[in-house]
C-alpha positions in Angstrom: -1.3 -39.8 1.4 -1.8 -38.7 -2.6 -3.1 -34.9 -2.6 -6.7 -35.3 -3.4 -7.4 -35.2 -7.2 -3.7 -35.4 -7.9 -4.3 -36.8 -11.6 -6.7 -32.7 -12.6 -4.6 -29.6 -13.6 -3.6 -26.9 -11.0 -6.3 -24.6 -12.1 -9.3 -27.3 -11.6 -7.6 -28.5 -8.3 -7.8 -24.9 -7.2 -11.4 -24.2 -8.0 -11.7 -27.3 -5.9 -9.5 -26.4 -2.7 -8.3 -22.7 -2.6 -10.6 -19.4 -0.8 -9.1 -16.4 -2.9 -8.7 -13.1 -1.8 -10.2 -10.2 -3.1 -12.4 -12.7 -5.3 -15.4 -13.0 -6.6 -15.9 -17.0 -5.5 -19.2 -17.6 -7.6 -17.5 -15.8 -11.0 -13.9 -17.8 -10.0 -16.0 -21.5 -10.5 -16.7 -20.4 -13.8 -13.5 -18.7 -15.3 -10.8 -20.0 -13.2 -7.6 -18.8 -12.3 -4.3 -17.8 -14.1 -1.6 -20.3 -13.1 1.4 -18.3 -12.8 4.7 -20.1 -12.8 7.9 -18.5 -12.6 9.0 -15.1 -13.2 12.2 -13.1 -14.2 13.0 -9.1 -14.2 9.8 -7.2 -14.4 7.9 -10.4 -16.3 5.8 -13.7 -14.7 4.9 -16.7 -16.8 2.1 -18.8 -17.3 2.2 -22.4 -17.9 1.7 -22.3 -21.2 4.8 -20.3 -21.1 3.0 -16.8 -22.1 5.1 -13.8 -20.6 3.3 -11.2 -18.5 4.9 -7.5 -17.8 3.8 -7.0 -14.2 2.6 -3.6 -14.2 1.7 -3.7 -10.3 5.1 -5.3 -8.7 2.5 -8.1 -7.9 0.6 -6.3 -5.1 2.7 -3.1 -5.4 5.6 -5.4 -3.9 7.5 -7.6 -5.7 10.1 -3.4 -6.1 13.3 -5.6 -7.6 11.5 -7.7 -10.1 11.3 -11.7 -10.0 15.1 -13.8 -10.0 17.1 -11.7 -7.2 19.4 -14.2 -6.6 21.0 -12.4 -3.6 17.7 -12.3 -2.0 17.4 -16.3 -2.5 21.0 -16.4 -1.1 19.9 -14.5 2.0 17.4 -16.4 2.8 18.7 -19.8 2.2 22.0 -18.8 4.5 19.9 -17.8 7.7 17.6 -20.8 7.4 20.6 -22.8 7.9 21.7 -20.7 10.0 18.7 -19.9 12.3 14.9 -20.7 10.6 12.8 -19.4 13.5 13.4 -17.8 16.2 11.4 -15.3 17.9 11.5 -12.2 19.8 9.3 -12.7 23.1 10.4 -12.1 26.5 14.3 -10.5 26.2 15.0 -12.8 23.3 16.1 -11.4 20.3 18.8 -12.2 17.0 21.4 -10.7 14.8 19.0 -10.4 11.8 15.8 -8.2 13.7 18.5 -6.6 15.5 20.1 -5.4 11.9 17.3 -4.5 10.7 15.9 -2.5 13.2 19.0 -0.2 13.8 19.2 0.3 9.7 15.5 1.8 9.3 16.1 3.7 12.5 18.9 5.1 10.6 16.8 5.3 7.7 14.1 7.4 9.0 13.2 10.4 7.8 12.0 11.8 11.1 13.8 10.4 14.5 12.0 7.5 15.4 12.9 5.8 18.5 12.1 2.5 18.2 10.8 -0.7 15.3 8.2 -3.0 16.0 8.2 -6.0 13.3 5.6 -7.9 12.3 4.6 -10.0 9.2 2.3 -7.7 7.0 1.0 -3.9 6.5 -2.3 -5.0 8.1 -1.0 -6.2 11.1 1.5 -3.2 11.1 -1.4 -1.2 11.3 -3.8 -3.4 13.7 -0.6 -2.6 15.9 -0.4 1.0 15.4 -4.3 1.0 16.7 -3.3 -1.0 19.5 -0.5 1.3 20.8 -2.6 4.4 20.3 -5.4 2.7 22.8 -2.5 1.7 24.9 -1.1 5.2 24.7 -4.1 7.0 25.9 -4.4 4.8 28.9 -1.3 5.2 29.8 -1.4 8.9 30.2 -4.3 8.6 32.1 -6.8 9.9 28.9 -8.9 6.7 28.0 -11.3 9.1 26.3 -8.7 10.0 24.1 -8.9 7.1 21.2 -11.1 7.9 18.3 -8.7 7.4 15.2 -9.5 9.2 12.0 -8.8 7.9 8.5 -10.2 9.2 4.7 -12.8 8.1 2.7 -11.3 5.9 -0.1 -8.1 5.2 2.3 -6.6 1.6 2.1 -4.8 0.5 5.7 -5.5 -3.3 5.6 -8.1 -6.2 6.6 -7.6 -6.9 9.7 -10.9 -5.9 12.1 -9.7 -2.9 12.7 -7.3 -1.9 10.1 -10.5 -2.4 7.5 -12.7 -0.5 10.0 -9.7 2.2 8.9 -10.3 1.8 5.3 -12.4 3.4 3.4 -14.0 1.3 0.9 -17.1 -0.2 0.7 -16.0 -3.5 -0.2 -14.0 -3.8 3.0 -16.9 -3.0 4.8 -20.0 -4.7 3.5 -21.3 -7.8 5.1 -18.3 -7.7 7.5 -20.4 -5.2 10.1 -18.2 -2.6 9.6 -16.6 -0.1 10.1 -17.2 0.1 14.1 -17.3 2.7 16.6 -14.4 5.1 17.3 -13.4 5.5 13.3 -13.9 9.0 12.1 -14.6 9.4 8.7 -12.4 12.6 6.8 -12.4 13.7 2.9 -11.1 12.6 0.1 -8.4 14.6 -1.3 -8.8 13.4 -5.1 -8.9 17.4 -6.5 -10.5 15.5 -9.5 -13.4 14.2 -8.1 -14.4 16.4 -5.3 -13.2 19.9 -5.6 -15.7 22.4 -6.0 -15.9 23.9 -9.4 -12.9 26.4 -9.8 -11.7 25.9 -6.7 -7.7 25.6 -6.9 -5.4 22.2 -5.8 -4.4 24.9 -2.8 -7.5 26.2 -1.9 -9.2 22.4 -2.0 -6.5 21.3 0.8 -7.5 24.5 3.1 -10.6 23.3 2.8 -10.4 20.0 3.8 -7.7 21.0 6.5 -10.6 23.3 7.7 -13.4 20.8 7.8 -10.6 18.7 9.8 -10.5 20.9 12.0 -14.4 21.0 12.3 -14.7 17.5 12.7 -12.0 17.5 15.6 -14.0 20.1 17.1 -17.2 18.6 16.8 -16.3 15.5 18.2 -13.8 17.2 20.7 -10.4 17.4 20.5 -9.6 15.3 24.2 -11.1 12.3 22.5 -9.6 12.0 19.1 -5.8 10.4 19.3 -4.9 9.8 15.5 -5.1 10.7 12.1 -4.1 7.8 9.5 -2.9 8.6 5.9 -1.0 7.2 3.1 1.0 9.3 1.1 -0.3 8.3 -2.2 -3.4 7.0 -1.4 -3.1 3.2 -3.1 -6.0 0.8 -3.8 -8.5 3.8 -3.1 -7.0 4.5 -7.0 -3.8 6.5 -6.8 -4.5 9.5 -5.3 -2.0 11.8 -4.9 -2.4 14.6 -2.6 -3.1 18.4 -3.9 -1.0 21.3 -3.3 -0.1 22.1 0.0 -2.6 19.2 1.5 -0.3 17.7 4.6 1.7 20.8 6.0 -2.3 22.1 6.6 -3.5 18.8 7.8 0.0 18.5 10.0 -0.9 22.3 11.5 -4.4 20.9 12.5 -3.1 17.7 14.4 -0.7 20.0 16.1 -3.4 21.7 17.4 -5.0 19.7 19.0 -2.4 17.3 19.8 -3.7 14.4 16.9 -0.9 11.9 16.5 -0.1 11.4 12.5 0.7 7.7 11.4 2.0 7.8 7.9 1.2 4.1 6.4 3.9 4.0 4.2 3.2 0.3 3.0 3.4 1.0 -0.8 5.0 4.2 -0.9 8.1 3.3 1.3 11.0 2.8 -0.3 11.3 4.9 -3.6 7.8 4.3 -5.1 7.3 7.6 -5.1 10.8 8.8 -6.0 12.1 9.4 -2.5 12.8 6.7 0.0 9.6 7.6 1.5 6.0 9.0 0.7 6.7 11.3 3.9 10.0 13.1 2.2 8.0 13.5 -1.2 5.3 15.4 0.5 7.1 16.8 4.1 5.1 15.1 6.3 6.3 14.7 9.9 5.1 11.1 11.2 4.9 10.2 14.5 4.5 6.7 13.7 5.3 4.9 10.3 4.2 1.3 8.7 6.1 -0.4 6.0 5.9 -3.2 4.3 5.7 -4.6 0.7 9.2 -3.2 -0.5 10.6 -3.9 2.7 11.8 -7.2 1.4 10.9 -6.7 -2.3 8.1 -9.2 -1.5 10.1 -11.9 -0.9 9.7 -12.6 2.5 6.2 -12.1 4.5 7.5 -9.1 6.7 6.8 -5.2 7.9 7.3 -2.7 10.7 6.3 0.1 12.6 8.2 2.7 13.4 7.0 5.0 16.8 8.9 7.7 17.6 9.6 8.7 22.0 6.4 10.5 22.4 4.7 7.0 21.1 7.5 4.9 23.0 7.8 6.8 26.4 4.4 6.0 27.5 3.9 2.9 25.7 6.9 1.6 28.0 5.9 3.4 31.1 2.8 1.4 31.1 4.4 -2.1 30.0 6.2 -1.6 33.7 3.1 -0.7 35.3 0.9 -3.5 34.0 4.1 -6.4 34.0 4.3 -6.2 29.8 3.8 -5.7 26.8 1.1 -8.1 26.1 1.1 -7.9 22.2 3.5 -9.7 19.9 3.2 -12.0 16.6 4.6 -15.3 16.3 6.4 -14.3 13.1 6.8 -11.0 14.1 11.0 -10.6 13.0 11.4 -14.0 11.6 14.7 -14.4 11.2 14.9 -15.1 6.9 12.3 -12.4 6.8 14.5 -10.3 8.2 17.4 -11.3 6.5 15.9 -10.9 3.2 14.8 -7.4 4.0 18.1 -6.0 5.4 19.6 -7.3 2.1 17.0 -6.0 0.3 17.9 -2.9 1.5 21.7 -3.2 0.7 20.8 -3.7 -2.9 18.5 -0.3 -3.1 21.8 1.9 -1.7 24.3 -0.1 -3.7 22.2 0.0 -7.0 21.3 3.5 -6.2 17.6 2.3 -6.8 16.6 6.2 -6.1 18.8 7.2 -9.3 17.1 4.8 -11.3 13.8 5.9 -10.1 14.8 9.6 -11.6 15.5 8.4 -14.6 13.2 5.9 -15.7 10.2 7.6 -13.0 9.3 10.3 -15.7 9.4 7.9 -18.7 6.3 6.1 -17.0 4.7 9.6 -15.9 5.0 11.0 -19.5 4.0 7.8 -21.1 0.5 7.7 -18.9 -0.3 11.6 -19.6 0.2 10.8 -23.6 -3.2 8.8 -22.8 -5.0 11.9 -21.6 -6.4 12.7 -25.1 -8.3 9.0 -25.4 -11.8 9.0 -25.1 -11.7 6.9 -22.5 -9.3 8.7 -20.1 -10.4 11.7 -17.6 -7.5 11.9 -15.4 -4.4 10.6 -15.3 -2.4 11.2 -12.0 0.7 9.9 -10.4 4.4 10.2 -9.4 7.7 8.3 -9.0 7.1 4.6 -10.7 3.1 4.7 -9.5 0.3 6.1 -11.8 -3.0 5.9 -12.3 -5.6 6.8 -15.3 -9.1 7.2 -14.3 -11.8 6.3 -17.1 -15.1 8.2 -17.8 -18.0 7.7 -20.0 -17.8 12.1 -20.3 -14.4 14.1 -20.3 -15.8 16.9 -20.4 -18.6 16.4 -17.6 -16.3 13.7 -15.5 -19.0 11.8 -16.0 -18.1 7.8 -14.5 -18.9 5.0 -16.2 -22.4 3.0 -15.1 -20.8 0.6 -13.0 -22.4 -2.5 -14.0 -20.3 -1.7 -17.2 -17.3 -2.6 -15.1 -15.3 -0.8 -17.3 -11.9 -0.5 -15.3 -12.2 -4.2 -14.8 -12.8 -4.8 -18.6 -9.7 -2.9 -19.1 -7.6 -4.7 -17.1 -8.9 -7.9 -18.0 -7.9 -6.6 -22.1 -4.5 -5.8 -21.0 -4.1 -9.5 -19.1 -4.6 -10.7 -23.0 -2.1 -8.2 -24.4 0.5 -9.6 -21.7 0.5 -7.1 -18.5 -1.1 -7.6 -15.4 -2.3 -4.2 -13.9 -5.1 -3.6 -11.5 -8.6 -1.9 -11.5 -9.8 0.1 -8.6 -13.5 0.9 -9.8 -12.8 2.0 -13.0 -9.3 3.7 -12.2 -6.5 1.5 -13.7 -3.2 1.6 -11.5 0.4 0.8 -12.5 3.0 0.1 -10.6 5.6 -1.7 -12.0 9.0 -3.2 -10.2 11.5 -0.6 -9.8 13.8 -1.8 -11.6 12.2 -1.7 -14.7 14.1 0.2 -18.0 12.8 2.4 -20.2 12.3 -0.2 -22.9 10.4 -2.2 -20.5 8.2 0.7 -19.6 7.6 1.6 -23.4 6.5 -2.2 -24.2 4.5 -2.0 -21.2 2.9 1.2 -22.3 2.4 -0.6 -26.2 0.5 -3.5 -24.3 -2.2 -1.3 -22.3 -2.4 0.8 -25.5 -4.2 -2.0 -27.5 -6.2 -2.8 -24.5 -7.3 0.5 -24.0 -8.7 0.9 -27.7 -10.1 -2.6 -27.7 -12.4 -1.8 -24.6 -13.3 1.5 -26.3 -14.7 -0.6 -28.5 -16.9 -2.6 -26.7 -17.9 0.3 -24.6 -19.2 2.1 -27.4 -20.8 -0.4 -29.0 
């Protein structure tokens, strides 16, 4: 059977058949979408043949740039070797098995054991799931409220967009539900008080942690969730002393930490992990997105033996573990991300983070003095620059000016694709881009940036 309409472009056929994410559906009838091709290094191409710098790895992914032939190599070999296979009741293969045993080795706190699945959401929906599962087991069902900040991004699942913190996640979905605790912010630009230091901002909102833990009493919260870098709630990275006093109140009052590690795993932020940059001490960790560079649907969680103990203690009580994905370690997922990972240690990705890392960081701050920037903020190879109709009040744009959006849509013209969270503009390009790349990059946005000044002011 012909596909219907097979004589119209791609982009009319797709106005015609495709629901897009994170889309506005009536606006995409009317402009379409961009009909991306093929990509190589840090660049994608349209099919007019127009080259794009992707400033955002795709979705913060895509770490060793488009063309990895070793990754197409990997993945080709195991689906001739084994395409599917799964890991339900005591099966298992060499590629899950592989992987598994190298992040355990990999982990930056002892872990005891990897649960895989196929994406950061439902690495998180599991996360939720053990923590329930966990309570019950030691005999504490009250003992499940999770908390999670405002502005947080943990995915959009039921209960992992119940987690985040935006409104868009939330509105006309009925969320979030019951049993999601709600705690600040820690953007020191936005909501500090006024003189009130990056150190003194984090023992306040450790303190009014605390007072929420209190109020709601401590035997029935189980978990805290936190990124690192905070990601699509705009690149937030966390003040001055912010998670050793957060960490002291969980330990308190016996408040699991899970770490979602989903973008900043895997040297975004110049370590291998968001938890080494900052010193947190997870008891449970999601990854994803780098995992396999994008390149394969795949992502695991991490639970260390006071998550594991109990968890298993009840799986023999109740007959199993009744949770599991189809997908969950595919075998070419799986393959792809173990190499993956053998091309970050033997390319010494982290090394190349140092050195190109502060070429990015410098290149955003040297925007700081445009009349359109109020903060710029970042670390590693992921950055943000916040715009403002007032630097010197802070004052945010009206938002039916859209103005990060208009940005962003000025620098898709220029050739890079970046993203707009309100009207904070985030980069994150693929790891493995050079300092030229990161320079012509910079040129792009540049233009971009003065054009919409323009139109802004008008």
């Amino acid at each position: 059977m012909e596909p219907r309409h097979s004589n119209r472009t791609t982009a009319e056929r797709d106005i015609d058949s495709v629901l897009h994410p994170y889309t506005n559906l009536i606006r995409h009838k009317e402009v379409g979408p961009l009909v991306i091709t093929h990509g190589q290094g840090v660049r994608v191409f349209d099919e007019a043949g127009k080259d794009y710098i992707e400033g955002l790895a795709g979705l913060w992914c895509t770490s060793l740039g488009w063309g990895e032939e070793r990754l197409v190599q990997a993945a080709s070999a195991q689906m001739r070797k084994l395409p599917f296979y799964h890991l339900f009741s005591h099966k298992t293969h060499d590629p899950a098995v592989a992987l598994c045993d190298r992040l355990l080795g990999m982990a930056p706190v002892p872990m005891s054991k990897v649960f895989l699945a196929g994406s950061g959401s439902e690495a998180n929906d599991t996360a939720i799931k053990l923590i329930h599962y966990r309570a019950n087991a030691l005999g504490k069902p009250a003992k499940k409220k999770i908390i999670a900040r405002e502005k947080a991004y943990h995915g959009v699942t039921v209960a992992t967009a119940a987690l985040t913190g935006l409104p868009f996640n939330h509105r006309g979905f009925d969320l979030p539900f019951s049993g999601v605790l709600r705690a600040g912010c820690p953007h020191h630009y936005r909501f500090a008080q006024p003189g009130e230091s990056e150190e003194a901002f984090s023992t306040r909102l450790a303190a009014e942690l605390d007072a929420l833990i209190v109020a709601e009493g401590p035997d029935t919260v189980a978990a805290f969730f936190a990124e690192p870098v905070m990601g699509a709630g705009g690149v937030i990275v966390p003040p001055a002393g912010y998670f050793p006093k957060i960490q002291a109140v969980l330990d308190k009052y016996d408040v699991l930490l899970v770490v979602d590690e989903v973008i900043c795993g895997f040297g975004r932020t110049g370590r291998m992990f968001g938890t080494e940059t900052f010193g947190i001490r997870p008891d449970m960790m999601t990854l994803a997105k780098g995992l396999s560079s994008g390149y394969a649907p795949i992502s695991a969680l991490m639970v260390n033996e006071r998550v594991y103990g109990p968890v298993a203690e009840e799986s023999g009580r109740i007959g199993v573990f009744g949770h599991g994905y189809t997908y969950g370690g595919h075998p070419v997922s799986a393959a792809v991300a173990v190499e993956t990972l053998n091309i970050y240690a033997e390319r010494d990705i982290l090394a190349h983070i140092a050195k190109v890392g502060p070429v990015l960081q410098d290149g955003l701050a040297a925007f700081r003095d445009h009349p359109l920037v109020g903060e710029k903020r970042g670390i590693g190879l992921i950055g943000a620059l916040e715009l403002v109709a007032d630097k010197a009040a802070k004052t945010p744009f009206d938002p039916k000016l859209a103005a990060g959006p208009l940005v962003v849509a000025k620098a898709q013209n220029h050739g890079v694709i970046l993203r707009a969270m309100g009207d904070s503009v985030a980069f994150s390009p693929p790891l493995v881009i050079s300092e030229a790349e990161i320079a012509e990059l910079l040129r792009r946005f540049g233009k971009a940036l003065d054009e919409a000044h323009g139109d802004l002011t008008r």
